[in-house]
C-alpha positions as CSV (number, residue, x, y, z in Angstrom):
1,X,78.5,49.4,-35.7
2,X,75.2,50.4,-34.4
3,X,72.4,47.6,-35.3
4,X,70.4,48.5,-38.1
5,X,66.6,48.1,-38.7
6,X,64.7,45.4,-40.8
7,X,61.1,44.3,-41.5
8,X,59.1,41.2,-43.3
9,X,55.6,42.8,-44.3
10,X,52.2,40.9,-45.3
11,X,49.5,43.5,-46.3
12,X,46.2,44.0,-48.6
13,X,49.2,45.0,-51.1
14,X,51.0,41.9,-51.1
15,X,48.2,39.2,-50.0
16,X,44.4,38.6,-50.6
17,X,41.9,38.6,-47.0
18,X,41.9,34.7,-47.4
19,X,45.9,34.4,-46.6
20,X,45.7,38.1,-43.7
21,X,43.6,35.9,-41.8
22,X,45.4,33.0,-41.7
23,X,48.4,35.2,-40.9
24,X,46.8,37.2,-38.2
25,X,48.1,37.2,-34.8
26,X,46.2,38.0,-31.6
27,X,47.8,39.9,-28.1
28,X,48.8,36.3,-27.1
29,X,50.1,34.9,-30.5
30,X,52.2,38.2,-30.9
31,X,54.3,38.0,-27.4
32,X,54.9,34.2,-27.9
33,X,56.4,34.9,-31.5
34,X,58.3,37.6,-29.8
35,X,59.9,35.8,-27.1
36,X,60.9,33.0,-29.2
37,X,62.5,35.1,-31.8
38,X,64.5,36.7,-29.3
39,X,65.1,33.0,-27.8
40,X,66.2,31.5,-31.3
41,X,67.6,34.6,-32.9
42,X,69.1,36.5,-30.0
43,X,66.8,39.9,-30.9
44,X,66.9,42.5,-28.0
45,X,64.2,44.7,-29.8
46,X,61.1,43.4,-31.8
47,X,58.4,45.1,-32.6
48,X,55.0,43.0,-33.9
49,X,52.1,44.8,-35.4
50,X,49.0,43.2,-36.7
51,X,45.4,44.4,-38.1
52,X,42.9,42.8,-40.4
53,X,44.7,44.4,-42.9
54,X,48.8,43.8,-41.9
55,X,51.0,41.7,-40.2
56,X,54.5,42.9,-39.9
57,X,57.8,42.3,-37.8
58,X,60.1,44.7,-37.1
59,X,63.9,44.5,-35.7
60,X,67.1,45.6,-35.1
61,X,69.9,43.1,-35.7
62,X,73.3,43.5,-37.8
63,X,72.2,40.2,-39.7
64,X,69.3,39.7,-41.8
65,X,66.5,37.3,-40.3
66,X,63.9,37.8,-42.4
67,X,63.7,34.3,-44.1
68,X,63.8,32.4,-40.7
69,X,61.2,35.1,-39.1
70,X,58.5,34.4,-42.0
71,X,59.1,30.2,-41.1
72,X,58.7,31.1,-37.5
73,X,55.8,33.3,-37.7
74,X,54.2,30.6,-40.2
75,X,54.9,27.7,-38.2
76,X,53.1,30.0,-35.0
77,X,50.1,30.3,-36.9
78,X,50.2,26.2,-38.0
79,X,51.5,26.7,-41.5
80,X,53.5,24.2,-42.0
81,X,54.0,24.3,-46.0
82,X,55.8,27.6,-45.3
83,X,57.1,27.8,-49.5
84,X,53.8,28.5,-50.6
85,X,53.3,31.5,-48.1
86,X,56.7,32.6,-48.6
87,X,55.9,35.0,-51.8
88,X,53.4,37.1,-49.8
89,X,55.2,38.9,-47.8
90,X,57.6,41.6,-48.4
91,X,61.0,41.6,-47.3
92,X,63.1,44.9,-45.6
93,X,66.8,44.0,-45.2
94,X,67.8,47.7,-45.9
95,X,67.5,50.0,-42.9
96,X,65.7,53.5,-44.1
97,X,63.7,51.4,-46.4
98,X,62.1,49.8,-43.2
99,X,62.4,52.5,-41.4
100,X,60.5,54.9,-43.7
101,X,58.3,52.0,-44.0
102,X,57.1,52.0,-40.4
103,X,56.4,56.0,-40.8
104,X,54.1,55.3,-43.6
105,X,52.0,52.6,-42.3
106,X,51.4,54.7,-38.7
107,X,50.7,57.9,-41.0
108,X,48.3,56.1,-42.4
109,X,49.9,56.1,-45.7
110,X,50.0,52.3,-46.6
111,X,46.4,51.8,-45.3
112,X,43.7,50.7,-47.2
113,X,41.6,53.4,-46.8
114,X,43.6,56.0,-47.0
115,X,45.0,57.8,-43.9
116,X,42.9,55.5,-41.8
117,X,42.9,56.7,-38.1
118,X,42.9,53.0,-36.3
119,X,46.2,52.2,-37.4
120,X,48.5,54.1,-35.3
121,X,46.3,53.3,-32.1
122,X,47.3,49.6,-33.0
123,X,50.7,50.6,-34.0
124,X,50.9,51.7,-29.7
125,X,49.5,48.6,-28.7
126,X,52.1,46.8,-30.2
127,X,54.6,49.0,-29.1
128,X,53.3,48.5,-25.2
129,X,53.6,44.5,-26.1
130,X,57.1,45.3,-27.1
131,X,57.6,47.2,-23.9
132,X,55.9,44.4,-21.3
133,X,59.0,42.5,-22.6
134,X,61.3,44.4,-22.1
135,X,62.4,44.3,-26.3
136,X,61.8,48.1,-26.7
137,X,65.6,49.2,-26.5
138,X,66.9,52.9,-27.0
139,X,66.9,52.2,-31.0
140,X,63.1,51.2,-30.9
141,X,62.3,53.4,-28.1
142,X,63.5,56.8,-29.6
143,X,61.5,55.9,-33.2
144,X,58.2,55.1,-31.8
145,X,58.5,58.4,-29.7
146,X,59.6,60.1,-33.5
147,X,56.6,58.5,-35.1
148,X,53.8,59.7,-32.5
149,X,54.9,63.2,-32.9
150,X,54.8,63.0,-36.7
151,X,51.6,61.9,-36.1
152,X,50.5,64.5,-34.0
153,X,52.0,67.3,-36.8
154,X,50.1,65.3,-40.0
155,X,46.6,65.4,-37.9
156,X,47.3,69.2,-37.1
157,X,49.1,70.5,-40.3
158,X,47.1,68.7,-42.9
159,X,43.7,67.8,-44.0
160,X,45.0,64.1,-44.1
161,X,42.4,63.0,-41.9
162,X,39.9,65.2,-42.6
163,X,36.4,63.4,-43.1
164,X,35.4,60.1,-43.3
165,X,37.4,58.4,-46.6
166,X,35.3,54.7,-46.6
167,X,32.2,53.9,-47.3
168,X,31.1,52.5,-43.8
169,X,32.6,55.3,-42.2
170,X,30.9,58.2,-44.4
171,X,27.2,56.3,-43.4
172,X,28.7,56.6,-39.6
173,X,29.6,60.2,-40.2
174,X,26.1,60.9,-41.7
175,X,24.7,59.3,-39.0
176,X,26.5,61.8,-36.6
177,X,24.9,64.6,-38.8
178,X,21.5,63.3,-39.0
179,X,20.9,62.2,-35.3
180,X,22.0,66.4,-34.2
181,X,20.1,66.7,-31.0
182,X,19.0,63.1,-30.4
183,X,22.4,62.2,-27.5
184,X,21.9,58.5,-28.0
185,X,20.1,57.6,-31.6
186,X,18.2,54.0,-32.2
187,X,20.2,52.3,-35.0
188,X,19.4,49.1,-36.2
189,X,21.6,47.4,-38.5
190,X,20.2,45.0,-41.1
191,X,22.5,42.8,-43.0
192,X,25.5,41.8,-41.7
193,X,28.2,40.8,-44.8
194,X,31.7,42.5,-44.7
195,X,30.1,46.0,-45.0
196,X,27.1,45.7,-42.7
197,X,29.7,44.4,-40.0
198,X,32.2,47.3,-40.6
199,X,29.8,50.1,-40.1
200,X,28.5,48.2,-36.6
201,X,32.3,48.5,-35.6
202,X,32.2,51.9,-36.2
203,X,29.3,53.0,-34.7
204,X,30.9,51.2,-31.6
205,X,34.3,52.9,-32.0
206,X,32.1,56.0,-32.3
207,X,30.4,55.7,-28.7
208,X,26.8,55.1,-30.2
209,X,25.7,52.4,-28.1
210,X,21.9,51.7,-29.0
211,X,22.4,49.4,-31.6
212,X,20.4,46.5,-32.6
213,X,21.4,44.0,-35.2
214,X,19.5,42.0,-37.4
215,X,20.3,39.5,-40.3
216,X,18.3,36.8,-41.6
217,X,21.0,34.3,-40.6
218,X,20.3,34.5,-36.7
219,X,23.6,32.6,-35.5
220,X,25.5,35.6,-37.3
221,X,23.6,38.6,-35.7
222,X,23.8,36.8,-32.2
223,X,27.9,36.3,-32.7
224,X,28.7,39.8,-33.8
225,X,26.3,41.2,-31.1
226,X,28.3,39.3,-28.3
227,X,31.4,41.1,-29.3
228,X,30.5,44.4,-29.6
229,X,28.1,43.9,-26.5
230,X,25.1,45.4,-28.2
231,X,21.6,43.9,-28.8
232,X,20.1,41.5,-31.7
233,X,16.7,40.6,-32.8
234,X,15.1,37.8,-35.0
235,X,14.5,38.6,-38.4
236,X,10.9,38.2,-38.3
237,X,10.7,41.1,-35.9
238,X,12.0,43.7,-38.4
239,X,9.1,45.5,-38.4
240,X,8.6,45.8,-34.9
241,X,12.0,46.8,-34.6
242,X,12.2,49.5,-37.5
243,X,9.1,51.0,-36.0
244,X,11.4,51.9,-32.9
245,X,14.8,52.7,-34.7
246,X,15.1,56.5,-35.5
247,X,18.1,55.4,-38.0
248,X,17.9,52.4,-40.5
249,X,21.0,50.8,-42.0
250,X,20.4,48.1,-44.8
251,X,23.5,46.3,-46.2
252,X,21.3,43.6,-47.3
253,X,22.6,41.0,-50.2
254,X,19.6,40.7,-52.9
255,X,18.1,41.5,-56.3
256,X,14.9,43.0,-54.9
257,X,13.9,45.8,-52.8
258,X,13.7,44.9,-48.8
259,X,12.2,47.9,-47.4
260,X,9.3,48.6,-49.4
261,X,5.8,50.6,-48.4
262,X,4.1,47.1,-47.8
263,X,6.7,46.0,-45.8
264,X,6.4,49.3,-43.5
265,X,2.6,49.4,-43.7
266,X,1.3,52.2,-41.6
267,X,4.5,53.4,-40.0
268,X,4.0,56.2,-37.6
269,X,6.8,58.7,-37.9
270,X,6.8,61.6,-35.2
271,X,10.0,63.4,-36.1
272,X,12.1,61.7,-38.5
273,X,13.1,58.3,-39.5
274,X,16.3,58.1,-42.0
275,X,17.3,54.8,-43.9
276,X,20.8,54.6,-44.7
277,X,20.9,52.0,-48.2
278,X,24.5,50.5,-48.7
279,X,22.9,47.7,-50.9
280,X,23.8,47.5,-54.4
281,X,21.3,46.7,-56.2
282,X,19.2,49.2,-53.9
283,X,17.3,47.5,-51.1
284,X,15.0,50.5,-49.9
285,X,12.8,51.2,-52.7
286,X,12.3,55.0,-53.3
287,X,8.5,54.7,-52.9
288,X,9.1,54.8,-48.8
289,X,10.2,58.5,-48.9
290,X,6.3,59.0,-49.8
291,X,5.5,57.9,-46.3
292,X,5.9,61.4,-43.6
293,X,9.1,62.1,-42.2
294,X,10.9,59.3,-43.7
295,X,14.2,60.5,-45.5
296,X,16.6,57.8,-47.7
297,X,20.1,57.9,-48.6
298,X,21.1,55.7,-51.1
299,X,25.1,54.5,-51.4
300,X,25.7,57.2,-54.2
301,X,25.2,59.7,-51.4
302,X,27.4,58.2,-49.4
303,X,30.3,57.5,-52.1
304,X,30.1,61.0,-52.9
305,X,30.7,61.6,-48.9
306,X,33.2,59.1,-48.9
307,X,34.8,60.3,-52.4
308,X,35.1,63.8,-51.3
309,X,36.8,63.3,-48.5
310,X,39.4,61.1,-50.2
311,X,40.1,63.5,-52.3
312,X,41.0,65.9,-49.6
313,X,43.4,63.1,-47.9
314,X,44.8,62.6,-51.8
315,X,45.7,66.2,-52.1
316,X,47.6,66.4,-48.9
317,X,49.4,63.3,-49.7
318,X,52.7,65.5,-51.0
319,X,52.6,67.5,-47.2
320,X,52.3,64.2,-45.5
321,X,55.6,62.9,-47.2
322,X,57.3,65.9,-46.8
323,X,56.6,65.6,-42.8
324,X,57.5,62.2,-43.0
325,X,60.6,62.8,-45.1
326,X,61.8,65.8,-42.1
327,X,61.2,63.3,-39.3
328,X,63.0,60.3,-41.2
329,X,66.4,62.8,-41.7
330,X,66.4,63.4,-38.2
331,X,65.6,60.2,-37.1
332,X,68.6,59.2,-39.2
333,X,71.3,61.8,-38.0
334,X,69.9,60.8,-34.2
335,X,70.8,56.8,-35.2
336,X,74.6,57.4,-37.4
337,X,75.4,59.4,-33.7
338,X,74.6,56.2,-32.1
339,X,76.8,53.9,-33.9
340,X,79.3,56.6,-33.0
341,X,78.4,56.3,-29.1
342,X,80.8,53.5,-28.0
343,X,84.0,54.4,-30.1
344,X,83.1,58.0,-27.9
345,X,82.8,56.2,-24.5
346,X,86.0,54.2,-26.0
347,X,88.5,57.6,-26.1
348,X,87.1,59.0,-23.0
349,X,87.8,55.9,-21.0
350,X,91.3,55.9,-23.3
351,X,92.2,59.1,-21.9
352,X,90.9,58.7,-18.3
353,X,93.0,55.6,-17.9
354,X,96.0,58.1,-19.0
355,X,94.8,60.6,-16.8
356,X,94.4,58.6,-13.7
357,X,98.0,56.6,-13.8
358,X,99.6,60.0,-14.4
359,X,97.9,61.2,-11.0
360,X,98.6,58.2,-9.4
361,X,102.4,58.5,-10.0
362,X,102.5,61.9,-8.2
363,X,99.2,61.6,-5.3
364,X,102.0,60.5,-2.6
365,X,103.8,63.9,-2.9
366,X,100.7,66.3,-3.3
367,X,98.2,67.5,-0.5
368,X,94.3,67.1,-0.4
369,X,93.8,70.4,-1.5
370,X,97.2,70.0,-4.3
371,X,95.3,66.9,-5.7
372,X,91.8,68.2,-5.7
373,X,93.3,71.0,-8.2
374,X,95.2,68.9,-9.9
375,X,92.1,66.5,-10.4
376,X,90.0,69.5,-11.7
377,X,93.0,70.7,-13.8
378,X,93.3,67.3,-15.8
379,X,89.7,67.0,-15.9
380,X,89.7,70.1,-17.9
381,X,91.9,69.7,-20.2
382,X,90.6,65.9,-20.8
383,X,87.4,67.4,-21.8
384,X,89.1,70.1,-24.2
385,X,91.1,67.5,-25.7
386,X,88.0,65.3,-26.2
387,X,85.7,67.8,-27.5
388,X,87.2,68.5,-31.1
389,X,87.3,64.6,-31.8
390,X,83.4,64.3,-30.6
391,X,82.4,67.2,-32.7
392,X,84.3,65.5,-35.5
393,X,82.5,62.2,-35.6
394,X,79.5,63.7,-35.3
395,X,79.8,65.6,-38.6
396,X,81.1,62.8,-40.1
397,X,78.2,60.8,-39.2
398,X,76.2,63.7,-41.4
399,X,78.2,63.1,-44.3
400,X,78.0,59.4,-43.7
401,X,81.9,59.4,-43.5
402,X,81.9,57.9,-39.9
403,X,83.4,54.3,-40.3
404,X,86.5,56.3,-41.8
405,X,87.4,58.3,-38.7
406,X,86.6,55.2,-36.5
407,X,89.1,53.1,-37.6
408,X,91.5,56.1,-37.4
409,X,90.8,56.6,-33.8
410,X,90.6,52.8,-33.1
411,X,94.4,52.4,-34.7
412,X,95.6,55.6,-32.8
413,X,94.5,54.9,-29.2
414,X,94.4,51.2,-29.3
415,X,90.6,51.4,-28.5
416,X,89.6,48.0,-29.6
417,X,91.1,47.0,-26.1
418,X,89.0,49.9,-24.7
419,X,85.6,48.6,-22.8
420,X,82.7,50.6,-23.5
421,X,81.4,52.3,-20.9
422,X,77.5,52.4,-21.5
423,X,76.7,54.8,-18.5
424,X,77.7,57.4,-20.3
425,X,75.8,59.3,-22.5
426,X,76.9,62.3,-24.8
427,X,73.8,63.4,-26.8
């Protein structure tokens, strides 16, 4: 019986930000969880993916792990009151359900911004992590390579990732739009909660590189600039440093209006200067658009953006599934033929064995050339006899009959005695 697939899943479904981070797992976390399931548990392939949003194992194994894997992956990241993490997560023991899984969560189905574009980039990284060592097996191998292409026909045949679906994306999109000519736009970034933080990632990911960041907390603008390598300034420099931004981003936390006309005094604007406000309440009060060449967009604007473009994604859900549904059939007949593989390999290697002794009993009374015919002649009819059989189990495999015809041709050619030959392939 060929190993079937299973999965234990934490996501923003199951589990609120404050247990995901807890649960995350870095590069080096991931491969250390990974080589000591396969020490404990015996797994030969293990896949391990994790974002801000999920942590997931998959793996193929004809028992089901999935309690022990939670403990293990708990006790990795320090939990050791494992019982009261335990409820989180979501556990796969049936094979299509974690297979189908997978699919959705690269698709961009199970993401929480819907048909989110980072996810399957991560999805290869931990593919690659699986591959470095060396627990990516023909199983594994064969449905990652079945997912990309999916992937590929979902970003070509639908509008499923067609414009920007989240709020902090949308301003980045807009930003794109506004800045048209300018190759490498000023943007400074002021306010730097959970929103103000996403959209500097995105500008990043996006290749816009001068970025300044400000926040009235200095120790958090200087740690966020470090990682993304990009520049900070003090917050008592915000007017200096609006004066040489041509794109303003405010996702500032407070009750009143930040950006006000006194605050920008006798701004200069030579071509145009746009403020971005993702504040609720408002943080740019309207009276700066008064001022020459300055243009606001409020977060109405860009929910409408954002809103538009999910709609879009929502629409094409049903040709998404139906993709995902085609690749997940085929995936399937590709993985009954491989539990069919060794009983295959078993009757070949049955019938060789016959072949060979009868040979053997008549090679002393035959010449080179007599022998080399003979050779070719029982090679043909070896593979004649073998091909009906092959075609049979194949079919069966479609109609999920297989086991059946196994056992028939286990009892009729003793082939439990049989060794498997794995060199062989017959796909």
């Amino acid at each position: 019986m060929f190993d079937v697939f299973k999965s234990i899943s934490l996501s923003h479904k199951t589990a609120p930000l404050a247990v995901r981070e807890q649960i995350a797992l870095n590069e080096e976390e991931a491969k250390r969880l990974m080589l000591r399931l396969r020490d404990i548990l015996g797994l030969s392939e293990l896949l391990v993916v994790s974002t801000c949003n999920r942590t997931e194992v998959y793996y193929t194994a004809p028992e089901d792990h999935n309690d022990t894997i939670i403990r293990l992956l708990l006790i990795e990241k320090g939990l050791t009151d494992t019982a009261d993490y335990l409820p989180y997560f979501h556990q796969m023991a049936n094979h299509d359900e974690a297979v189908r899984h997978l699919f959705a969560v690269c698709v961009g189905l199970h993401s929480q911004v819907i048909g989110d574009m980072q996810i399957p980039n991560q999805v290869k990284h931990a593919y690659q992590w699986s591959a470095d060592l060396d627990l990516a097996g023909p199983f594994l191998h064969r449905l990652m390579h079945t997912i990309f292409f999916t992937n590929k026909r979902v970003a070509q045949e639908t509008a499923f990732r067609d414009g920007a679906a989240s709020v902090s994306y949308a301003a980045v999109d807009l930003i794109d739009e506004l800045a048209g000519e300018r190759t490498n736009p000023s943007v400074l970034v002021v306010g730097l909660g959970e929103i103000g933080a996403d959209v500097c990632r995105n500008l990043v990911t996006r290749g816009i590189k001068n970025i300044t960041l400000c926040n009235r907390t200095r120790s958090k603008a200087e740690d966020l600039a470090q990682e993304l390598h990009v520049r900070f300034a003090d917050f008592d420099q915000l007017s200096t440093e609006i004066a040489r931004a041509d794109v303003v981003i405010s996702a500032v936390q407070r009750n009143e209006p930040l950006f006000t006309p006194e605050l920008l005094g006798d701004l200069q604007v030579l071509t145009f200067k746009y403020f971005i406000d993702l504040s609720v309440p408002r943080s740019v009060d309207a009276a700066v658009e008064q001022i020459p060449g300055v243009l606001v967009y409020n977060i109405d604007h860009i929910r409408n953006r954002a809103d538009e473009a999910l709609n879009r994604r929502i629409a094409s859900i049903p040709k998404v599934e139906s993709l995902v549904d085609q690749s997940v059939a085929e995936f399937g007949d590709w993985s009954k033929e491989m539990m069919v593989s060794p009983t295959i390999n078993k009757l070949k290697n049955a019938l060789e064995q016959i072949r060979k002794e009868e040979i053997a009993r008549h090679l002393k009374t035959l010449s080179p050339d007599e022998s080399e015919r003979v050779e070719k002649i029982t090679r043909g009819i070896m593979q004649k006899v073998l091909k009906l059989p092959v075609l049979q189990l194949k079919a069966a495999c479609k109609r999920g009959e297989a086991e059946t015809l196994i056992d028939v041709l286990n009892d009729l050619f003793n082939l439990d005695n049989q060794p498997v030959d794995t060199t062989d392939d017959h796909h």
